[in-house]
Backbone bond lengths (Angstrom), bond angles and torsions (degrees), N, CA, C in turn:
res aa  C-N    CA-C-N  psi(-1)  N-CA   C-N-CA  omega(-1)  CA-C   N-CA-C  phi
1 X - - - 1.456 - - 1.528 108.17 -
2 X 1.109 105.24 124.57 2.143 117.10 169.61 1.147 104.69 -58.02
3 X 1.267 121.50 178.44 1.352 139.35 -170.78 1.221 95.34 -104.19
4 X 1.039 140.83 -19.07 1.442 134.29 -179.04 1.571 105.82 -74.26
5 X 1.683 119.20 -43.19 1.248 142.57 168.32 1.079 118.85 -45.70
6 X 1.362 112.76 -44.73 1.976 111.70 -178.53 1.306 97.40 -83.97
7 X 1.419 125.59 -37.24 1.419 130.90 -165.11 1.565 102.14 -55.18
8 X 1.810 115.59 -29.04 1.019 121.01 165.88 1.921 146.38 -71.86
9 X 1.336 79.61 -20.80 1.239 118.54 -168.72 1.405 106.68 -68.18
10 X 1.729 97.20 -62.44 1.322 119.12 175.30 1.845 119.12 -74.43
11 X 1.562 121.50 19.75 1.151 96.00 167.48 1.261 120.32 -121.54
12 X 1.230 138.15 158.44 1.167 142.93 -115.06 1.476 95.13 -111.07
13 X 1.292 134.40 155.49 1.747 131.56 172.72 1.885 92.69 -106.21
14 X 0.969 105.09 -174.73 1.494 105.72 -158.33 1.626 126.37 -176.22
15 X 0.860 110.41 124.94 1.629 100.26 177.69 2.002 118.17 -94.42
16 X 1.731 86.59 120.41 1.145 91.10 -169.35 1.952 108.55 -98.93
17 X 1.303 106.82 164.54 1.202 124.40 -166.62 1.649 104.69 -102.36
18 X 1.423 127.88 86.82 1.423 110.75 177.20 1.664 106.28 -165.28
19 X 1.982 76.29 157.54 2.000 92.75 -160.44 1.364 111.91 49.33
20 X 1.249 114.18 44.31 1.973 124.86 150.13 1.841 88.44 84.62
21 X 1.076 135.47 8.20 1.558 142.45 165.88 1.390 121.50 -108.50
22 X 1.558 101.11 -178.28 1.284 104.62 163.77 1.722 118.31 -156.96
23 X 1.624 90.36 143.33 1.644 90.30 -178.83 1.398 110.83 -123.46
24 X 1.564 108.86 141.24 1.420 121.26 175.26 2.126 103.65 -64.82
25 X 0.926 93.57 110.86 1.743 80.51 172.99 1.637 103.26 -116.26
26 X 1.363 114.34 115.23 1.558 138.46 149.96 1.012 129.90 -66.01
27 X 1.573 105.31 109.65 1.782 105.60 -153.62 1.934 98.71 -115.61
28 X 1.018 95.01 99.87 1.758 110.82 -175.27 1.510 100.34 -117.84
29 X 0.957 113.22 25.77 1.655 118.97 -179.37 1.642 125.31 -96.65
30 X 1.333 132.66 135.80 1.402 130.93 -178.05 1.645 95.15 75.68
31 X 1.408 128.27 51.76 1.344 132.64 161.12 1.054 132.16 -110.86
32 X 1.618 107.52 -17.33 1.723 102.64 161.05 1.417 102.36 98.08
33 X 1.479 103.37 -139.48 1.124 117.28 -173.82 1.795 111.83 -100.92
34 X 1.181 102.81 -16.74 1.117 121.45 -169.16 1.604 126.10 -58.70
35 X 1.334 112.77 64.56 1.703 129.99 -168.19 1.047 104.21 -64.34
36 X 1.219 140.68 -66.96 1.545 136.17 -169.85 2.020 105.23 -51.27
37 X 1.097 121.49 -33.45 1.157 118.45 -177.60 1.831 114.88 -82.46
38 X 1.397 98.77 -58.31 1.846 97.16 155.88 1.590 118.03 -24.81
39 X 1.723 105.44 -75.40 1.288 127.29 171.77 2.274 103.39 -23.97
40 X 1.165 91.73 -74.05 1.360 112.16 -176.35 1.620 112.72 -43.56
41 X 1.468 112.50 -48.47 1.653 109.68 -175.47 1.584 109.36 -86.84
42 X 1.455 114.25 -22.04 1.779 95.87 168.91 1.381 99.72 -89.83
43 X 1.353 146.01 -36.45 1.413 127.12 176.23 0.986 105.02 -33.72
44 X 1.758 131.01 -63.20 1.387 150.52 -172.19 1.809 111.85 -45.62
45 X 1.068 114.76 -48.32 1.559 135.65 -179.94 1.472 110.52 -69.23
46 X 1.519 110.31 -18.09 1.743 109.77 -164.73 1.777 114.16 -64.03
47 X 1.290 99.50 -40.56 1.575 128.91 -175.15 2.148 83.24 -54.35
48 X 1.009 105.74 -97.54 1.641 106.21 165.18 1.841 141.96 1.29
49 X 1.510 86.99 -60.03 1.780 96.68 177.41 1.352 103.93 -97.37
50 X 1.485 132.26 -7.91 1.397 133.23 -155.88 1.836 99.80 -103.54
51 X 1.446 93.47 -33.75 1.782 96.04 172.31 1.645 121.13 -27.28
52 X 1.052 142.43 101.98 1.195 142.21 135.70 1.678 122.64 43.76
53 X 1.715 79.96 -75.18 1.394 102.00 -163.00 2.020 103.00 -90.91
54 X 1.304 105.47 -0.69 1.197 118.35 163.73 1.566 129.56 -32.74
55 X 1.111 134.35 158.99 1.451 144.51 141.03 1.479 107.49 -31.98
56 X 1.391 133.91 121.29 1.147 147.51 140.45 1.417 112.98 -63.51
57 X 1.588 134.94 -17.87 1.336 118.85 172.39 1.769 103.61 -124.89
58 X 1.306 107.52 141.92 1.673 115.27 -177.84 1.536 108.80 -137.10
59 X 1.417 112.53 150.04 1.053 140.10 176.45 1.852 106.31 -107.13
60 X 1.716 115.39 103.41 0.738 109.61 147.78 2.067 151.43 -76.92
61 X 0.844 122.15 89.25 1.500 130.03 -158.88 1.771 100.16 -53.90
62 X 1.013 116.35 94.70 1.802 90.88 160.05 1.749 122.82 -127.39
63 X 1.431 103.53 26.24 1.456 120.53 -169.91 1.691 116.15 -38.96
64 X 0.923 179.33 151.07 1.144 158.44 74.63 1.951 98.24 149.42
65 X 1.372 93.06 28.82 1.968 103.24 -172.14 1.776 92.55 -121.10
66 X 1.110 93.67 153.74 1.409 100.06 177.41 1.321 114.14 -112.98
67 X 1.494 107.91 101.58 1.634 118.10 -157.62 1.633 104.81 -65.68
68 X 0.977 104.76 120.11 2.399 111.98 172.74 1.274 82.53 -86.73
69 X 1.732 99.75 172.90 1.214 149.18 172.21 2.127 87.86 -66.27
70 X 1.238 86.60 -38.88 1.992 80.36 -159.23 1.172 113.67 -89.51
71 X 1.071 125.05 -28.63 1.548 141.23 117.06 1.640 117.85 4.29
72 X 1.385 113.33 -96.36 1.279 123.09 -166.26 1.845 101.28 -76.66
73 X 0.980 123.92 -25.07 1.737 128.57 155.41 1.369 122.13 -39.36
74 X 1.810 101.32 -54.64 1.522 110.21 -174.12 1.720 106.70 -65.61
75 X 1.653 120.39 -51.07 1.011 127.79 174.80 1.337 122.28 -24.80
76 X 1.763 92.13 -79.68 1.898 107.99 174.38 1.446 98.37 -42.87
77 X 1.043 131.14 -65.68 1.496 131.44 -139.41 1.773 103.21 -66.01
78 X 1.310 96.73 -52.38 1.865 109.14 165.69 1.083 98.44 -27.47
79 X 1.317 125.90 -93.39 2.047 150.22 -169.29 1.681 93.04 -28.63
80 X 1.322 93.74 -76.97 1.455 97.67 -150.58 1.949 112.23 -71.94
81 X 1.405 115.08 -28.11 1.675 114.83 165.52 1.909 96.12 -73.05
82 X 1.163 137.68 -9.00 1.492 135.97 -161.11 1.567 105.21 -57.03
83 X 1.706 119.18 -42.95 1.321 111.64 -132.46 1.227 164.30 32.66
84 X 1.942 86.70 27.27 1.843 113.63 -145.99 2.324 77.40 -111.21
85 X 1.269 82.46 120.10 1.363 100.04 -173.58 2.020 104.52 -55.94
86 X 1.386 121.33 77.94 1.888 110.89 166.37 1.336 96.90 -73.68
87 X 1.445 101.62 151.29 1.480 129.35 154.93 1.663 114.82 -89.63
88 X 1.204 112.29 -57.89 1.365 122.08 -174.22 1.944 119.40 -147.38
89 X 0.843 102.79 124.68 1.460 104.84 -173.27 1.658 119.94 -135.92
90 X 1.479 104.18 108.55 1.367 127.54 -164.25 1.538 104.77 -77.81
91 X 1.204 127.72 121.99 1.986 111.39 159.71 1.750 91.38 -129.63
92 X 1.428 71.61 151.30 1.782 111.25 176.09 0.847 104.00 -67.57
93 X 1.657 123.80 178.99 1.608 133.17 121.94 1.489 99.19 72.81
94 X 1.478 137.11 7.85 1.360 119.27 -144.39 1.952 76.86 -103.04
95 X 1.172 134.42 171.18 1.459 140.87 171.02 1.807 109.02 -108.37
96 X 1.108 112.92 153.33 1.544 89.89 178.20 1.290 113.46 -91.22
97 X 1.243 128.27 0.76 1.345 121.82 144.62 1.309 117.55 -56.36
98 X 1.043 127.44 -43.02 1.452 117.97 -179.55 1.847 112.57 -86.52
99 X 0.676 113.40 -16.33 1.654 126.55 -170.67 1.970 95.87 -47.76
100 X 1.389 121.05 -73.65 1.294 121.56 167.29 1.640 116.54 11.12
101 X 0.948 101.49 -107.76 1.646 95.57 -178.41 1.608 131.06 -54.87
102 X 1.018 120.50 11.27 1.804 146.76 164.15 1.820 84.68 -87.79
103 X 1.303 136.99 -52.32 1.202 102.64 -154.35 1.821 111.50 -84.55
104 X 1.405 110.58 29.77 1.324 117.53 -169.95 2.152 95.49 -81.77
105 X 1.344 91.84 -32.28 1.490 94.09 177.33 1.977 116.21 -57.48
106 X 1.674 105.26 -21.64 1.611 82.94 -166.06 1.499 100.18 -81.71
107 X 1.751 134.03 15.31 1.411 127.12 164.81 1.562 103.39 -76.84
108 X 0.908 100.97 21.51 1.694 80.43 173.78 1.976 99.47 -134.73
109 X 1.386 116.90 21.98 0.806 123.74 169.25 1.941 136.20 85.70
110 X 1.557 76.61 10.66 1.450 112.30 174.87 1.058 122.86 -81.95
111 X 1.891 116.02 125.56 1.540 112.56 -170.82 1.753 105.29 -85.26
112 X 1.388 140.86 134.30 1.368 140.93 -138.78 1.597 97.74 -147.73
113 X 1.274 112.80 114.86 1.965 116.00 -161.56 1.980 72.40 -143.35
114 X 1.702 88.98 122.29 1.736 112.81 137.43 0.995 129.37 -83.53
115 X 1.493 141.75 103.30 0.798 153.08 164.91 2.026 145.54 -81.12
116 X 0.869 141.79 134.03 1.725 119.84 -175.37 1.518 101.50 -94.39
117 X 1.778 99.98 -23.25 1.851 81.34 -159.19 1.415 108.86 -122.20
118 X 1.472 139.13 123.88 1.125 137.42 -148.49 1.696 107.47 -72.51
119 X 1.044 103.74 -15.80 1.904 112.28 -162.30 2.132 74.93 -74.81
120 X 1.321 113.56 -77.74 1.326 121.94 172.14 1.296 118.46 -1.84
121 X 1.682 105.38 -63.78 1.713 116.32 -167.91 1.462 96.56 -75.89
122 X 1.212 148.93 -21.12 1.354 128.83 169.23 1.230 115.11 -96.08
123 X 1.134 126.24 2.04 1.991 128.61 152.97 0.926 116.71 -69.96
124 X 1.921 128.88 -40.07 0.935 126.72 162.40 0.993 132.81 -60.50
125 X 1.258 127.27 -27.78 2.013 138.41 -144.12 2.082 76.29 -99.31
126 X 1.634 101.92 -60.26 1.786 86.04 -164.42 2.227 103.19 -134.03
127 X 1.581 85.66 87.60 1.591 93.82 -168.31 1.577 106.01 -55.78
């Protein structure tokens, strides 16, 4: 793993405070190839965005990651087994080839925007 990779590894997702809201942003971005570790920091984060008293809108980050099958599985499956009430949930980096199975989330009544540019995905989530 590069240093750019751990640098990724190691940064933190976070709930941010903006336009009188707030969004959970999941930062799985600049990871490469590196699935077991992706895998590892949103498992890790679930306890976090899944809280209750949580953000109803999130920004998923996955820019510069190379989205798997096991990957974009764990995601959906998180959201949608969650019972953690989203409103709207933005991801990055996603390709529209890959976008497809992300839109399994809007059956549960979830508004679902691809996005490239992160400044973007939080204009959208709370204009």
């Amino acid at each position: 793993m590069d240093i750019i990779q751990q640098a990724a590894v190691r940064k933190r997702s976070f709930e941010l405070f903006y336009n009188g809201g707030s969004i959970w942003c999941e930062h799985l971005d600049g990871m490469g190839a590196y699935e077991d570790e992706v895998i590892a920091k949103f498992s890790g984060d679930k306890s976090s965005f899944l809280r209750p008293s949580g953000s109803a809108f999130m920004i998923v980050n996955l820019d510069k990651t190379d989205i798997t099958k096991r990957i974009t599985e764990m995601i959906v499956t998180t959201i949608m087994e969650s019972g953690k009430v989203f409103r709207k949930i933005a991801f990055v980096g996603v390709s529209s080839r890959q976008q497809k199975p992300f839109m399994a989330i809007k059956s549960k009544g979830i508004a679902v925007s691809f996005l490239n540019d992160y400044e973007k995905a939080k204009e959208w989530l709370l204009p």
